[in-house]
Residue, then its C-alpha position, 0 to 999 in steps of 0.5 A: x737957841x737952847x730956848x728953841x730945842x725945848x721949845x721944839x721938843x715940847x711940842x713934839x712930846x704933846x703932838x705925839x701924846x694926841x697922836x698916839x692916844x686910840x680913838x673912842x669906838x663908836x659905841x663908845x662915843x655914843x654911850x649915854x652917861x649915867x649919873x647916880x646921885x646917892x641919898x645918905x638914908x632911905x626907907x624902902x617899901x617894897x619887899x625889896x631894895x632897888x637903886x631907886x630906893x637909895x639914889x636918883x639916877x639920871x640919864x639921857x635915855x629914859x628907858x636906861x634909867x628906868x631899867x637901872x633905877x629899878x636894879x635890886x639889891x636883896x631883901x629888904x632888912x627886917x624890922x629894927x635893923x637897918x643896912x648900909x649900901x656903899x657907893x663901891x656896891x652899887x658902882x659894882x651892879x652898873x657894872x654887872x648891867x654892861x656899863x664901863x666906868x667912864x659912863x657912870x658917874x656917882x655923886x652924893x653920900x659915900x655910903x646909904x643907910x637903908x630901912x624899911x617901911x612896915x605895915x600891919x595886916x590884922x586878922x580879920x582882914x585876912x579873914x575878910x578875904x577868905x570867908x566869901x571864897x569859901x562861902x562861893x565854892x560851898x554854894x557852888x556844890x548847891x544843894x548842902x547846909x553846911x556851916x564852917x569854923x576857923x581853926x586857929x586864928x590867924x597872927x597879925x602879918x608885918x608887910x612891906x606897904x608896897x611903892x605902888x600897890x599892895x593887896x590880898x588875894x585868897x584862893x581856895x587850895x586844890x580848888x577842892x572843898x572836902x567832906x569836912x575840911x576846907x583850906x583858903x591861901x590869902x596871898x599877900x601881894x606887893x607891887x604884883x609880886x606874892x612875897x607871903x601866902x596865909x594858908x587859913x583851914x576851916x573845919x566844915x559840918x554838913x547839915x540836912x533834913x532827917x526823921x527822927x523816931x519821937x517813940x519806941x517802935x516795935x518791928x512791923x509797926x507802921x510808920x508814918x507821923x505819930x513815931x516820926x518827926x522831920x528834923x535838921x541834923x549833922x550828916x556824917x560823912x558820906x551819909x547824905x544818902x541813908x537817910x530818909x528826909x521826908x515823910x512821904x517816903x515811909x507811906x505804907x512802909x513798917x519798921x523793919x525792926x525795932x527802934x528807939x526814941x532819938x534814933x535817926x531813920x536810915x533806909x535799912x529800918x524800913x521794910x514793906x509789910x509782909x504778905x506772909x506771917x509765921x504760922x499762916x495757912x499758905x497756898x505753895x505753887x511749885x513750878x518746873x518749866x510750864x507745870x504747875x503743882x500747888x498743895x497747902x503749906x504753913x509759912x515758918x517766917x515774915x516776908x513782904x512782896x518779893x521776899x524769900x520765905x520757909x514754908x512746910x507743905x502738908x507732907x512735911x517737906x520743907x521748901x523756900x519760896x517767894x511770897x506774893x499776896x494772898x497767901x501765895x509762895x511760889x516755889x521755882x518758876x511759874x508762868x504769868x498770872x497762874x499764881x492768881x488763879x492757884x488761890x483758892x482753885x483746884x488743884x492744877x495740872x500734875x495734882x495736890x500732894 
């Protein structure tokens, strides 16, 4: 009888624990178990470490595995260190993502000792991306003789080789090529992430076609090929536009002063030729309105077409006027062709003084 009351109450203990425990959620039950199987060491290529890196995650849903598989955790240790992962940090990530600790099940080492691959970029490679970067923009300006030079060569890189790509990508900064300077940024990118930018700089020097003075030239010398020779030389900044580059544009043109041997031709050294010298006879028209008056003059200065000149009339008065050939200064305005026909004619309406 002793026998059946423990028996009896046996069964009721374990009949109640059943009843008593809840039942699972229904997402709960459906959870799929994950299984890390963690390695004793790893080398990491990525600039990163990730869980695939120190373990092998498995699961029934792949797409789960994969997006944990791919959880970081920092940076990768630098060259000649190494870092420990215990199985307490990778459980605390899982965590972290949403999964409960009866889904997750870590197998295999306690702890993971983790280093990192290493691979050398050398300069020239750098230099190998930046310069045909540089080389297009340059062309793009079209039109400019330009050379460059690296300022500073570039230090050896130590970067992660990358667990499914790697590669150098080069831009040119601002997207701008200065007068004299120019910086070309080689981007180190691994698995499509830039984990290093080299900024490379570039002095640059424009060249161009000028004249050049082979002898010394006196003021009001004619200029053409016996004084003057086409060369290539460094353009200063912003100077591309005050030289003369070709010989064609000094045809009928004189020094406007003088100039030495070596000397670049700038356009303010040329000058037409004057129409009228110092002590020349002149024939002065002066002009108010529609009269006309013209009397005699001698010129006191050089001036060609167009240009502004003193001149004393033969009652001393001293006037400036604007020379035009033949010996004629006019001063004020005066009407079409009136100063042709004051050349050597009488004198026009309101007399000679």
């Amino acid at each position: 009888m002793i026998h059946a009351v423990l028996l009896t109450l046996a069964l009721g203990a374990h009949g109640g624990g059943e009843k008593d425990r809840p039942a699972p959620r229904g997402d709960e039950a459906a959870a799929p178990i994950v299984e890390v199987r963690c390695r004793s060491q790893a080398l990491v290529r990525g600039a990163d470490v990730r869980l695939r890196d120190v373990a092998e995650v498995l699961c029934s849903d792949q797409r789960l595995a994969e997006r944990l598989a791919d959880l970081s955790f920092g940076r990768r240790p630098t060259r000649g260190f190494n870092r420990v992962l215990p199985q307490s940090g990778i459980r605390a990530q899982l965590a972290a993502e949403g999964l409960l600790p009866d889904q997750v099940k870590i197998t295999g080492a306690a702890e993971t000792i983790v280093q990192s691959v290493h691979a050398t970029v050398a300069p020239q490679e750098l230099i190998d991306v930046a310069e045909p970067i540089l080389r297009a923009a340059i062309a793009a300006e079209g039109g400019h003789d330009v050379e460059f030079e690296l300022l500073g060569k570039p230090m050896p890189l130590d970067v992660p080789p990358g667990r499914r790509s790697f590669d150098l990508r080069g831009r040119l900064r601002g997207d701008t090529v200065h007068p004299t300077s120019a910086i070309v940024e080689v981007a180190v990118v691994v698995d499509d992430e830039e984990v290093k930018v080299v900024p490379l700089s570039y002095r640059l020097r424009r060249y161009g076609p000028a004249l050049v003075v082979t002898e010394p030239v006196r003021r009001e010398t004619p200029l053409g090929a016996h004084v003057l020779e086409a060369r290539r030389i460094e353009l200063a900044p912003g100077a591309e536009t005050l030289h003369v580059a070709d010989l064609a544009s000094v045809q009928g043109m004189v020094a406007a002063r003088d100039l030495r041997r070596g000397q670049i031709l700038r356009l303010s050294d040329l000058a037409a030729p004057a129409v009228v010298r110092p002590k020349d006879p002149v024939v002065v028209v002066l002009g108010r309105g529609a009269v006309q008056v013209t009397c005699r003059g001698i010129a006191l200065g050089s001036a060609p077409a167009g240009g502004r000149v003193d001149v004393v009339t033969s009652s001393g008065k001293m006037l400036q006027g604007i020379a035009h050939g033949n010996g004629i200064v006019v001063v004020g305005g005066m009407l079409p062709g009136l100063a042709a026909q004051a050349h050597g004619s009488a004198p026009l309406a309101g007399g000679a003084r």
